[in-house]
HTML snippet that shows the backbone in 3Dmol.js (N, CA, C, O; Angstrom):
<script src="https://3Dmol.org/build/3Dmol-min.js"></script>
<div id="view" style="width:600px;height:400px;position:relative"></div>
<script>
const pdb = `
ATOM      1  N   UNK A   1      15.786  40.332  32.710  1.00  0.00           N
ATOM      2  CA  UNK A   1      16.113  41.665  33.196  1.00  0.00           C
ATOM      3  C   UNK A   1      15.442  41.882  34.554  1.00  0.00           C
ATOM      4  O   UNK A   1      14.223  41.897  34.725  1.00  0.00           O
ATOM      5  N   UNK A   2      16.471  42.067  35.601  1.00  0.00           N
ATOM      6  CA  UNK A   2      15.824  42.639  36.801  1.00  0.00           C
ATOM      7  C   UNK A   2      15.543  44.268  37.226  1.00  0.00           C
ATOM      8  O   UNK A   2      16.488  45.054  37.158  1.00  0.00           O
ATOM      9  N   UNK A   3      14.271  44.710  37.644  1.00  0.00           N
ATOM     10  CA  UNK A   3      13.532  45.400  37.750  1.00  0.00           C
ATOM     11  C   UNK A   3      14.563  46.240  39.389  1.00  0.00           C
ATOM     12  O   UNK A   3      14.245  45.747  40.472  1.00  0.00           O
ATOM     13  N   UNK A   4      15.351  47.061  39.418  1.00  0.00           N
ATOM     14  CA  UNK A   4      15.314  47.425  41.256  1.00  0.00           C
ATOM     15  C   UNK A   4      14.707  48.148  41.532  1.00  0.00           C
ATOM     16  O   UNK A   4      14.867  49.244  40.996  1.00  0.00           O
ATOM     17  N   UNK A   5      13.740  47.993  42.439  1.00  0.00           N
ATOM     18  CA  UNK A   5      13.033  49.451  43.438  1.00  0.00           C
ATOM     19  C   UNK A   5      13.356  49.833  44.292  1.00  0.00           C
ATOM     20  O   UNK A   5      13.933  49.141  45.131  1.00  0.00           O
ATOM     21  N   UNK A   6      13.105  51.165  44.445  1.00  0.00           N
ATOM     22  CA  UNK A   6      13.579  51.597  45.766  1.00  0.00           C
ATOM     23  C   UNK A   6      11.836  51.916  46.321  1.00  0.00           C
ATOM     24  O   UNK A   6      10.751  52.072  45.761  1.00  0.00           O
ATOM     25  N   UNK A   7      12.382  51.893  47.831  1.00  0.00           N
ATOM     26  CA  UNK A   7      10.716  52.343  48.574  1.00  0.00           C
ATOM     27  C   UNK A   7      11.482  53.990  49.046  1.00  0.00           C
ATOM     28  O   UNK A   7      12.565  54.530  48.825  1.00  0.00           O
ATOM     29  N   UNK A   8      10.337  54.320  49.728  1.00  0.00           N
ATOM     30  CA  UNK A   8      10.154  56.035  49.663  1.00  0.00           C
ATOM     31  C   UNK A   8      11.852  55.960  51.294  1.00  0.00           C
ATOM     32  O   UNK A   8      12.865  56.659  51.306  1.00  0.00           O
ATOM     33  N   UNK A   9      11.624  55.357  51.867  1.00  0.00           N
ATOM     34  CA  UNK A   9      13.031  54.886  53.087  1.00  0.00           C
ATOM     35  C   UNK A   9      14.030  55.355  52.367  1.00  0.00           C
ATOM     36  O   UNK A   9      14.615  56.292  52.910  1.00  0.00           O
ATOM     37  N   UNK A  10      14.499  54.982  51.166  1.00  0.00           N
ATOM     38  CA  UNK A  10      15.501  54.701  50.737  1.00  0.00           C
ATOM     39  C   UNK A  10      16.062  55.940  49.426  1.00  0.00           C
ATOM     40  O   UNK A  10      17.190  56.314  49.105  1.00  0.00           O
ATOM     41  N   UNK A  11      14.354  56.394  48.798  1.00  0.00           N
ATOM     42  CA  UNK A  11      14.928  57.915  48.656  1.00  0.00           C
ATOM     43  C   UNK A  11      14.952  58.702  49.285  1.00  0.00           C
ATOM     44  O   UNK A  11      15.817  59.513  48.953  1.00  0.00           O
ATOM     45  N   UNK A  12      14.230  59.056  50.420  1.00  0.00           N
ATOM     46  CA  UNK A  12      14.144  60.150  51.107  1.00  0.00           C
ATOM     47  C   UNK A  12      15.163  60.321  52.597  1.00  0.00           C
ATOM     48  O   UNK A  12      15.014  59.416  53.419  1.00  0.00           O
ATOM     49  N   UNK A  13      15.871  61.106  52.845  1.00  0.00           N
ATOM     50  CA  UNK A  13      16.420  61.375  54.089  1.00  0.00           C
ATOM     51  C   UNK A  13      15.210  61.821  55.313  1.00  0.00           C
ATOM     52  O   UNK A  13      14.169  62.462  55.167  1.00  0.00           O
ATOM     53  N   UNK A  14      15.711  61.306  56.341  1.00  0.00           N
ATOM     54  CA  UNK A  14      15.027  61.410  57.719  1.00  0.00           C
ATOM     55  C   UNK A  14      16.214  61.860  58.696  1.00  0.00           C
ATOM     56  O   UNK A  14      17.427  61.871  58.483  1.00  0.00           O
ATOM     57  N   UNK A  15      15.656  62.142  59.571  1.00  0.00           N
ATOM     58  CA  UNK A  15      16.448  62.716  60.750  1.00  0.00           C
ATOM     59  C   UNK A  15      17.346  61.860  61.232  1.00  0.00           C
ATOM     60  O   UNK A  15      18.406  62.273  61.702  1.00  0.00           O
ATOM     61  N   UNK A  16      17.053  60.617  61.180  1.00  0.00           N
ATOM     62  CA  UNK A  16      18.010  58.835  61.591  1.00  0.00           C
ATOM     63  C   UNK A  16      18.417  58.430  60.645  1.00  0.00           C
ATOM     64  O   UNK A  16      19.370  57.676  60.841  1.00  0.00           O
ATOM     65  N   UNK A  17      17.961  58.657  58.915  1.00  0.00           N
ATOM     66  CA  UNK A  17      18.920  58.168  57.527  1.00  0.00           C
ATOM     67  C   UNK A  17      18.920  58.971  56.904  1.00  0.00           C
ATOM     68  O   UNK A  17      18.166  59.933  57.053  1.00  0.00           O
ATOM     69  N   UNK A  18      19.674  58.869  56.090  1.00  0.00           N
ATOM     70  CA  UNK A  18      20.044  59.925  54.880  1.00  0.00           C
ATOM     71  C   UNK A  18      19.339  58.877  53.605  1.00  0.00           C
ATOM     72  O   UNK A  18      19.492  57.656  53.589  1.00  0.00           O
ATOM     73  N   UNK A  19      18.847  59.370  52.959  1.00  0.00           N
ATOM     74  CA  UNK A  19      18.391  58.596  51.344  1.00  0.00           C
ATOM     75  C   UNK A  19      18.632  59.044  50.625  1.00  0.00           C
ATOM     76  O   UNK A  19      19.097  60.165  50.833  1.00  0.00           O
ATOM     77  N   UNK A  20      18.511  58.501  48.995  1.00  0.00           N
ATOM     78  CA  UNK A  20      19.159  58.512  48.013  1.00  0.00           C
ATOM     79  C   UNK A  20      18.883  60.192  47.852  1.00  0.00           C
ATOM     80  O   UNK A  20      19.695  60.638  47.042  1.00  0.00           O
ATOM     81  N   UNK A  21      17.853  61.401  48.457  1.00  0.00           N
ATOM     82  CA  UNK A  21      17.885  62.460  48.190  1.00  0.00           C
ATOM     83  C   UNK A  21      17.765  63.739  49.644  1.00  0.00           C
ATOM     84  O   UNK A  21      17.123  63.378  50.630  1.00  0.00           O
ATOM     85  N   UNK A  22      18.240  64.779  49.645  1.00  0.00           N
ATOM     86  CA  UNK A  22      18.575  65.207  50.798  1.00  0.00           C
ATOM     87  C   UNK A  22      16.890  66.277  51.171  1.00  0.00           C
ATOM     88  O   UNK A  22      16.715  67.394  51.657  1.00  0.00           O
ATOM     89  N   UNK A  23      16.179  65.469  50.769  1.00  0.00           N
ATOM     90  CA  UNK A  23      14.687  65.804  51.549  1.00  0.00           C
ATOM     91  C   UNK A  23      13.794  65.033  51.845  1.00  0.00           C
ATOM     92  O   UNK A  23      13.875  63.921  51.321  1.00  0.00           O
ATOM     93  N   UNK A  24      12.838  65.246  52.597  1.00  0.00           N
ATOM     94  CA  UNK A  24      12.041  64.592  53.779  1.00  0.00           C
ATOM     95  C   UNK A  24      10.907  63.807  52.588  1.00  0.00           C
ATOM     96  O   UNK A  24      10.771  64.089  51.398  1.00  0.00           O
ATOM     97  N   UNK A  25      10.183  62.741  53.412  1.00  0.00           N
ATOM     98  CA  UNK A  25       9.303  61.868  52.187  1.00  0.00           C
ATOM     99  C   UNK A  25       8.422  62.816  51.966  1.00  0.00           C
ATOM    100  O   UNK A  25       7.848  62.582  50.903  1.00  0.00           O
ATOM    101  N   UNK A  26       7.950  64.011  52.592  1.00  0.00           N
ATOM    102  CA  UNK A  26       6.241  64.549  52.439  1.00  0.00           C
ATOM    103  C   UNK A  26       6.756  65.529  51.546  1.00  0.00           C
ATOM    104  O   UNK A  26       5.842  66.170  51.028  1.00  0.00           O
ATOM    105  N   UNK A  27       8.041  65.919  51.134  1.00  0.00           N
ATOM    106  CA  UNK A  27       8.352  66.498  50.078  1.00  0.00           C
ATOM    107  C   UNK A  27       8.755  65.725  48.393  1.00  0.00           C
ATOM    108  O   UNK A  27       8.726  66.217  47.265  1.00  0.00           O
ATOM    109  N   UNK A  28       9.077  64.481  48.832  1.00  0.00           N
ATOM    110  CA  UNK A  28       8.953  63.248  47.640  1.00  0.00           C
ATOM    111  C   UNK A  28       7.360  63.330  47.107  1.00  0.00           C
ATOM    112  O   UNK A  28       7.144  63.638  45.935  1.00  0.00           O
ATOM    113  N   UNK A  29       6.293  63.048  48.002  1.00  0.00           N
ATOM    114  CA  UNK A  29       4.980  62.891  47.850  1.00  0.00           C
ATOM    115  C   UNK A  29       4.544  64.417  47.445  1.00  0.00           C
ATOM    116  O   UNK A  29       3.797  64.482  46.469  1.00  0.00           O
ATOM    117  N   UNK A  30       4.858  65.469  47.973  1.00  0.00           N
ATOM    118  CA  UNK A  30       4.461  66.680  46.917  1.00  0.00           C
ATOM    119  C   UNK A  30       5.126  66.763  45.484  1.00  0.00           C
ATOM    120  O   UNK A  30       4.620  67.016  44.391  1.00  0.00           O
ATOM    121  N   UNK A  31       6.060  66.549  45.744  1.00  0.00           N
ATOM    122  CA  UNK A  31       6.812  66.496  44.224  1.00  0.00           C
ATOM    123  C   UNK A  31       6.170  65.120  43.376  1.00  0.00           C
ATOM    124  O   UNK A  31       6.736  64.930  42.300  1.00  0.00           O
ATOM    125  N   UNK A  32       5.566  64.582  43.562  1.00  0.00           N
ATOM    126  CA  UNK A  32       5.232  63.350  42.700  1.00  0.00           C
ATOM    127  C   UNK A  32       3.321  63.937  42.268  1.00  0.00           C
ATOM    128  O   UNK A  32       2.669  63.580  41.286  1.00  0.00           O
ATOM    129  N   UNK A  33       2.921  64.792  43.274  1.00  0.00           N
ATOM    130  CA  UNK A  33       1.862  65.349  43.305  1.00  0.00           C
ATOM    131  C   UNK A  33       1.381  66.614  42.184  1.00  0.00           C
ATOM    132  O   UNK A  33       0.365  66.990  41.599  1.00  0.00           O
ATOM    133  N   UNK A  34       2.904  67.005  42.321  1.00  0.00           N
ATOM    134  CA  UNK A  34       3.086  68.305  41.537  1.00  0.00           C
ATOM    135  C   UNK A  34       4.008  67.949  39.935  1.00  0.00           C
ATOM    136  O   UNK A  34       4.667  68.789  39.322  1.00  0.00           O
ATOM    137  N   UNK A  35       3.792  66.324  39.479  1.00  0.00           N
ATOM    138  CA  UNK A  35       4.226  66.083  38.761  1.00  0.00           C
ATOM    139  C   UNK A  35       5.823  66.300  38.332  1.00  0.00           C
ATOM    140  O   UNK A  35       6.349  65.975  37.267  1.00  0.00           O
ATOM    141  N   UNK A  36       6.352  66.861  39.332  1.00  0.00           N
ATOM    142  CA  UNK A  36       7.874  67.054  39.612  1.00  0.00           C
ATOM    143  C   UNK A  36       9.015  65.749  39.660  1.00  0.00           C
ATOM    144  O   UNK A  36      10.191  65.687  39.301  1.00  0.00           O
ATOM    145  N   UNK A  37       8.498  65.191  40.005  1.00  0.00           N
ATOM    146  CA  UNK A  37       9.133  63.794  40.308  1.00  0.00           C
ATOM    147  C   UNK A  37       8.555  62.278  39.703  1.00  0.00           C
ATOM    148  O   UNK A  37       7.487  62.505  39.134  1.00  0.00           O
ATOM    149  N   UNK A  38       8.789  61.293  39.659  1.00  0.00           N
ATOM    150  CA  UNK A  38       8.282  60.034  38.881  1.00  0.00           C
ATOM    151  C   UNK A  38       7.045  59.569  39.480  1.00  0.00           C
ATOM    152  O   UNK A  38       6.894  59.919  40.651  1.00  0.00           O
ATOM    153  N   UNK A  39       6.058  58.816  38.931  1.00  0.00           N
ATOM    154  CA  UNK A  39       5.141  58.343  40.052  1.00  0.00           C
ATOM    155  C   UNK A  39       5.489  56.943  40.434  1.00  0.00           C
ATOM    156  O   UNK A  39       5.498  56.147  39.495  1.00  0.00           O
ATOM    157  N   UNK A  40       5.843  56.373  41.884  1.00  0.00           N
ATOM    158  CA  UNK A  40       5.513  55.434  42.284  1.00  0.00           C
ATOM    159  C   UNK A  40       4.186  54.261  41.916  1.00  0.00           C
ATOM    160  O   UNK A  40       3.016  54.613  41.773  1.00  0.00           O
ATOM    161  N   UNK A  41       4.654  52.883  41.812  1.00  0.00           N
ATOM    162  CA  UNK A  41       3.482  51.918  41.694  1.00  0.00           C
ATOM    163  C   UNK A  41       3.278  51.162  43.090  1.00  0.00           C
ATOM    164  O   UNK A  41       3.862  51.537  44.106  1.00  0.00           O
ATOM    165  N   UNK A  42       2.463  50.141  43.068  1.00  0.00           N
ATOM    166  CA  UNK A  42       1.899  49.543  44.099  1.00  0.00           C
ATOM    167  C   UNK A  42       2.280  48.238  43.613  1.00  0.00           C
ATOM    168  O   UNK A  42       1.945  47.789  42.517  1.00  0.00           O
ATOM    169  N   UNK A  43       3.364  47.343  44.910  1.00  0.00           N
ATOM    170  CA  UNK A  43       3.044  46.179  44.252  1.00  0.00           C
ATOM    171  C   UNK A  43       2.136  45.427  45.593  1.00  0.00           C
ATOM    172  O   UNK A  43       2.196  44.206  45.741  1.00  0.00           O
ATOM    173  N   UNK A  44       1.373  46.232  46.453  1.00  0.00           N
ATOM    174  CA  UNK A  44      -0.025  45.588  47.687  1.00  0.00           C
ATOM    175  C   UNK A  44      -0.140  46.736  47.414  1.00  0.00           C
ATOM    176  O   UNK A  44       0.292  47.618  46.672  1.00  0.00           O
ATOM    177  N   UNK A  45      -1.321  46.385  48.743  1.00  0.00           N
ATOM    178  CA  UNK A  45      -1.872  47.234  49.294  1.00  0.00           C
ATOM    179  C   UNK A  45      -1.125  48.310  50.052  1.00  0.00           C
ATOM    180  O   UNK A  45      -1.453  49.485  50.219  1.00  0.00           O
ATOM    181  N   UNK A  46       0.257  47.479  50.598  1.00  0.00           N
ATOM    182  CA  UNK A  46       1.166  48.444  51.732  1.00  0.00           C
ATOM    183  C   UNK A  46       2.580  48.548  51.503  1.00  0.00           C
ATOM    184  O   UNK A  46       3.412  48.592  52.410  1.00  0.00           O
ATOM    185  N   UNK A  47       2.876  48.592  50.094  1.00  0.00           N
ATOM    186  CA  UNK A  47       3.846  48.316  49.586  1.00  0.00           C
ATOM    187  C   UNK A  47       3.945  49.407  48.165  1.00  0.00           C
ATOM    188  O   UNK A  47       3.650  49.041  47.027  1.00  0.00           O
ATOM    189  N   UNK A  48       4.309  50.466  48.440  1.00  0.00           N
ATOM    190  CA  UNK A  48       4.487  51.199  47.402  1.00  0.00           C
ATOM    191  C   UNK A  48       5.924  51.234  46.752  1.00  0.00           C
ATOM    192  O   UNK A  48       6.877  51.176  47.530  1.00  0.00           O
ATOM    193  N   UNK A  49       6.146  51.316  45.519  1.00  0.00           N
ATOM    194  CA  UNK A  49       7.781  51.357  45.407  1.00  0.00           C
ATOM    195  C   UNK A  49       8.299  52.433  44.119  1.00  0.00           C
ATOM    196  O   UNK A  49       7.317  53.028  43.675  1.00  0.00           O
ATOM    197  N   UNK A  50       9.126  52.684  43.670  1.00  0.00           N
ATOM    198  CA  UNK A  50       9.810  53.565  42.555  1.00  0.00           C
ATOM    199  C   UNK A  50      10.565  52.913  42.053  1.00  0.00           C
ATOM    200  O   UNK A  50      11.360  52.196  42.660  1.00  0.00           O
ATOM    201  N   UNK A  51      10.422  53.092  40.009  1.00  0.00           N
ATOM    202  CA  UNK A  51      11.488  52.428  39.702  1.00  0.00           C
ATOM    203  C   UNK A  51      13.169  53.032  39.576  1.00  0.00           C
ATOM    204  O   UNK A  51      13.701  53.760  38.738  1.00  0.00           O
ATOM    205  N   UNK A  52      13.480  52.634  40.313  1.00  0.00           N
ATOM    206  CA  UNK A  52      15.490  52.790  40.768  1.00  0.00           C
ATOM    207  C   UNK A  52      15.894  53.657  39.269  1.00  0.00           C
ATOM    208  O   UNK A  52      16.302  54.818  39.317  1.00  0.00           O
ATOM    209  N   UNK A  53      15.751  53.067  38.236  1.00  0.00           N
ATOM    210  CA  UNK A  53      15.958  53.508  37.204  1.00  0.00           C
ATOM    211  C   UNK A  53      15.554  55.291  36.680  1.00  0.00           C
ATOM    212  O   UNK A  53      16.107  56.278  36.194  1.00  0.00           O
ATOM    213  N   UNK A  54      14.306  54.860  37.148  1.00  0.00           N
ATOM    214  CA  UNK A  54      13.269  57.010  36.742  1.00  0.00           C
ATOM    215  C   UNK A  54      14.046  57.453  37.791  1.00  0.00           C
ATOM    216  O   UNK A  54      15.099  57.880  37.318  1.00  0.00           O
ATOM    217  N   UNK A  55      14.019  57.577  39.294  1.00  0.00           N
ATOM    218  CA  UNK A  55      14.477  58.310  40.419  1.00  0.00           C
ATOM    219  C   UNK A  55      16.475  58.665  40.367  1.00  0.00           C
ATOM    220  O   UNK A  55      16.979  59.684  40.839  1.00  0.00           O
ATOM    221  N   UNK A  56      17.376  57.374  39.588  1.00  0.00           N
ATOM    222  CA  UNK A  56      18.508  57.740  38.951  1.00  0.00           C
ATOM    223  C   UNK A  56      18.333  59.000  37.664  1.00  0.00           C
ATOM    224  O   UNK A  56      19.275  59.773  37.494  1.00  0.00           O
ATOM    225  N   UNK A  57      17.391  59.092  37.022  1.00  0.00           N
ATOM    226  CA  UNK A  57      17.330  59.907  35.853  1.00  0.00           C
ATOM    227  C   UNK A  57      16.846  61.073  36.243  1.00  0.00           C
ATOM    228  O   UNK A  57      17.239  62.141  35.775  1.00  0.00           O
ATOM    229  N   UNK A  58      16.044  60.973  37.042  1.00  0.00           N
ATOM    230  CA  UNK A  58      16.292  62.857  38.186  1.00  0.00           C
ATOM    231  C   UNK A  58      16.668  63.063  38.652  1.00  0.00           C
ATOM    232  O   UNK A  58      16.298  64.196  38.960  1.00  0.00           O
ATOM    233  N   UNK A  59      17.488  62.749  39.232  1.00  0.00           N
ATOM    234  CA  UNK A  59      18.586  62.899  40.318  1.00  0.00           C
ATOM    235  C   UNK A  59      19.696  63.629  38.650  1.00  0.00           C
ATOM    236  O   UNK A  59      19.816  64.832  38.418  1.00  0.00           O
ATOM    237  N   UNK A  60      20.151  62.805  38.016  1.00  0.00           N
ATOM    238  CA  UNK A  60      21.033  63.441  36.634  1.00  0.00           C
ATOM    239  C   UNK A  60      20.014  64.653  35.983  1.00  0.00           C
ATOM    240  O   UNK A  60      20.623  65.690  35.721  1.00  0.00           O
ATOM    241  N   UNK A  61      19.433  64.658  35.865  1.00  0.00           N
ATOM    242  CA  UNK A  61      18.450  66.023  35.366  1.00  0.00           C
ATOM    243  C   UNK A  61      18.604  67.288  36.085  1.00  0.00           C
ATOM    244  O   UNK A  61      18.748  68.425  35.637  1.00  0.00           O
ATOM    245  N   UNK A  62      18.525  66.724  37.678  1.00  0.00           N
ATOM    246  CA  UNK A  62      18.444  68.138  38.486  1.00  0.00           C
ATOM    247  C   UNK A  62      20.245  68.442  38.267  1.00  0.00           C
ATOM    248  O   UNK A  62      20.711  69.508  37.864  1.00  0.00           O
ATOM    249  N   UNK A  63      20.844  67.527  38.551  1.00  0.00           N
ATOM    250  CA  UNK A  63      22.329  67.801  38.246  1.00  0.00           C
ATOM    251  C   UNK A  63      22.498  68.318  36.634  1.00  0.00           C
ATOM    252  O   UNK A  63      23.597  68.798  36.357  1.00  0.00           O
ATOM    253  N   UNK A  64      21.858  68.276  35.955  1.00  0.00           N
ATOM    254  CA  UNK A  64      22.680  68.960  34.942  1.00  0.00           C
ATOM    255  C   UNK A  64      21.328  70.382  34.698  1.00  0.00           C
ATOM    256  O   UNK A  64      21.438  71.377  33.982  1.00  0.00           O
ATOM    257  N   UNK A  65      20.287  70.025  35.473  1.00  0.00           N
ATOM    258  CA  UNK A  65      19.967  71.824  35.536  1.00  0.00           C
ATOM    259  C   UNK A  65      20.485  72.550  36.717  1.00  0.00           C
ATOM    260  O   UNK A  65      20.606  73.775  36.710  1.00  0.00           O
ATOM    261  N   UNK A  66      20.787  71.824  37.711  1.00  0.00           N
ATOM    262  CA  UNK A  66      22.039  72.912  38.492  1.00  0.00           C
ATOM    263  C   UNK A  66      23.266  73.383  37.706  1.00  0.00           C
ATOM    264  O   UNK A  66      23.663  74.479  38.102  1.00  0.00           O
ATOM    265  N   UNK A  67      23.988  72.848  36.681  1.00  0.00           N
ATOM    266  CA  UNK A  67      25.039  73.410  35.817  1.00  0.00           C
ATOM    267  C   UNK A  67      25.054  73.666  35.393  1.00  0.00           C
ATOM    268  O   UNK A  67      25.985  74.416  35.097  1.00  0.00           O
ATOM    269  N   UNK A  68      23.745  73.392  34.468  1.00  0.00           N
ATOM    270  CA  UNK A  68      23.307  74.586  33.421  1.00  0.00           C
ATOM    271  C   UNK A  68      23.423  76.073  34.129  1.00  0.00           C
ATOM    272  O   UNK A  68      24.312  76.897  33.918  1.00  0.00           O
ATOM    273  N   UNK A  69      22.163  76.222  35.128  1.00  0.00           N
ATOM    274  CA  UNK A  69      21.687  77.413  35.801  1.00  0.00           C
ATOM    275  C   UNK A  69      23.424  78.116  36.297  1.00  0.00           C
ATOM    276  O   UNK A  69      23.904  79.236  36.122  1.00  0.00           O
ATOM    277  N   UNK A  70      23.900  77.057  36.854  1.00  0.00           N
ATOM    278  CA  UNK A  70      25.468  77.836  37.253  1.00  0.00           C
ATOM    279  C   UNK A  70      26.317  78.479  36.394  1.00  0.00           C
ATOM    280  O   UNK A  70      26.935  79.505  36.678  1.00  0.00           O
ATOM    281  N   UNK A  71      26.367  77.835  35.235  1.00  0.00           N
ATOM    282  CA  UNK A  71      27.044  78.363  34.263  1.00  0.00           C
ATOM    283  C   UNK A  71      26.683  79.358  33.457  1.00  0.00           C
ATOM    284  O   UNK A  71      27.552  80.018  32.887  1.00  0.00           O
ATOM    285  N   UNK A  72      25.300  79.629  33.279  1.00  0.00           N
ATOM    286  CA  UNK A  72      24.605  81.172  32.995  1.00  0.00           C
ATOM    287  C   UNK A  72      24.709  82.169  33.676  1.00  0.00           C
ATOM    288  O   UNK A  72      24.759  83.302  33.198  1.00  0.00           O
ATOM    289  N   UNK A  73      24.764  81.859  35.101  1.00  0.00           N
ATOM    290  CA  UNK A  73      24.812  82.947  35.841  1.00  0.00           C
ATOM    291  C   UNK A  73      25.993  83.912  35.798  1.00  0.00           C
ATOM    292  O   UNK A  73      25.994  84.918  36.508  1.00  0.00           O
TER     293      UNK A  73
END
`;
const viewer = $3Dmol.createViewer("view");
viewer.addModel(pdb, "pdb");
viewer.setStyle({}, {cartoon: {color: "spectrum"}});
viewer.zoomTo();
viewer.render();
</script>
Protein backbone atom coordinates (compact mmCIF):
# COMPACT_ATOMS: atom_id res chain seq x y z
CA UNK A 1 0.00 0.00 0.00
CA UNK A 2 1.23 3.37 -1.06
CA UNK A 3 1.16 6.18 1.37
CA UNK A 4 0.46 9.88 -0.94
CA UNK A 5 1.45 13.13 0.65
CA UNK A 6 0.82 16.20 -0.08
CA UNK A 7 3.30 19.16 1.23
CA UNK A 8 1.68 22.45 2.53
CA UNK A 9 2.43 23.89 -1.79
CA UNK A 10 0.02 21.69 -2.78
CA UNK A 11 -2.78 22.29 -0.18
CA UNK A 12 -2.66 25.68 0.15
CA UNK A 13 -3.35 28.41 -2.61
CA UNK A 14 -0.85 31.33 -3.14
CA UNK A 15 -1.09 34.27 -5.20
CA UNK A 16 1.01 32.18 -8.27
CA UNK A 17 -1.01 28.58 -7.39
CA UNK A 18 -4.08 27.58 -6.44
CA UNK A 19 -3.94 24.29 -3.97
CA UNK A 20 -5.91 21.64 -3.09
CA UNK A 21 -7.73 24.50 -0.70
CA UNK A 22 -8.71 28.14 -1.44
CA UNK A 23 -6.53 29.61 1.58
CA UNK A 24 -3.14 30.84 2.25
CA UNK A 25 -0.52 28.24 4.20
CA UNK A 26 -0.43 30.57 7.55
CA UNK A 27 -4.07 29.78 7.63
CA UNK A 28 -3.41 25.77 7.08
CA UNK A 29 -0.80 26.22 10.07
CA UNK A 30 -3.47 28.04 12.30
CA UNK A 31 -5.98 25.60 11.57
CA UNK A 32 -3.70 22.62 12.39
CA UNK A 33 -2.82 24.81 15.58
CA UNK A 34 -6.34 25.24 16.48
CA UNK A 35 -6.83 21.57 16.01
CA UNK A 36 -9.16 22.36 13.03
CA UNK A 37 -7.37 20.60 10.49
CA UNK A 38 -5.06 17.21 10.46
CA UNK A 39 -1.58 17.40 11.85
CA UNK A 40 1.22 17.14 9.46
CA UNK A 41 4.44 14.68 10.08
CA UNK A 42 8.08 15.15 9.39
CA UNK A 43 9.74 12.93 7.16
CA UNK A 44 13.53 15.53 7.85
CA UNK A 45 14.26 18.04 9.21
CA UNK A 46 12.87 20.25 6.08
CA UNK A 47 10.40 18.21 4.85
CA UNK A 48 7.07 18.36 6.39
CA UNK A 49 4.13 16.53 4.69
CA UNK A 50 0.13 15.56 5.17
CA UNK A 51 -1.43 12.47 4.70
CA UNK A 52 -3.45 12.98 1.11
CA UNK A 53 -5.90 10.71 2.62
CA UNK A 54 -6.92 12.99 6.30
CA UNK A 55 -6.72 16.43 4.11
CA UNK A 56 -9.35 14.43 1.31
CA UNK A 57 -11.60 13.67 4.48
CA UNK A 58 -11.86 17.47 5.33
CA UNK A 59 -12.18 18.79 2.51
CA UNK A 60 -15.70 16.06 2.42
CA UNK A 61 -16.55 17.12 6.03
CA UNK A 62 -16.47 20.83 5.38
CA UNK A 63 -18.58 19.93 2.22
CA UNK A 64 -21.13 18.15 3.88
CA UNK A 65 -21.21 20.81 6.85
CA UNK A 66 -21.71 23.46 4.22
CA UNK A 67 -25.03 21.39 3.20
CA UNK A 68 -25.97 20.58 6.13
CA UNK A 69 -25.79 24.41 7.39
CA UNK A 70 -27.55 25.28 3.82
CA UNK A 71 -30.23 23.17 4.10
CA UNK A 72 -31.31 24.37 7.69
CA UNK A 73 -31.25 27.62 6.87
Amino acid sequence: MTQKMLRISDIASTKNKSGKLPVSPSTIWRWVRENRFPKPFKLSDSVTVWDADLVDAFITQQASNDSATTVQS
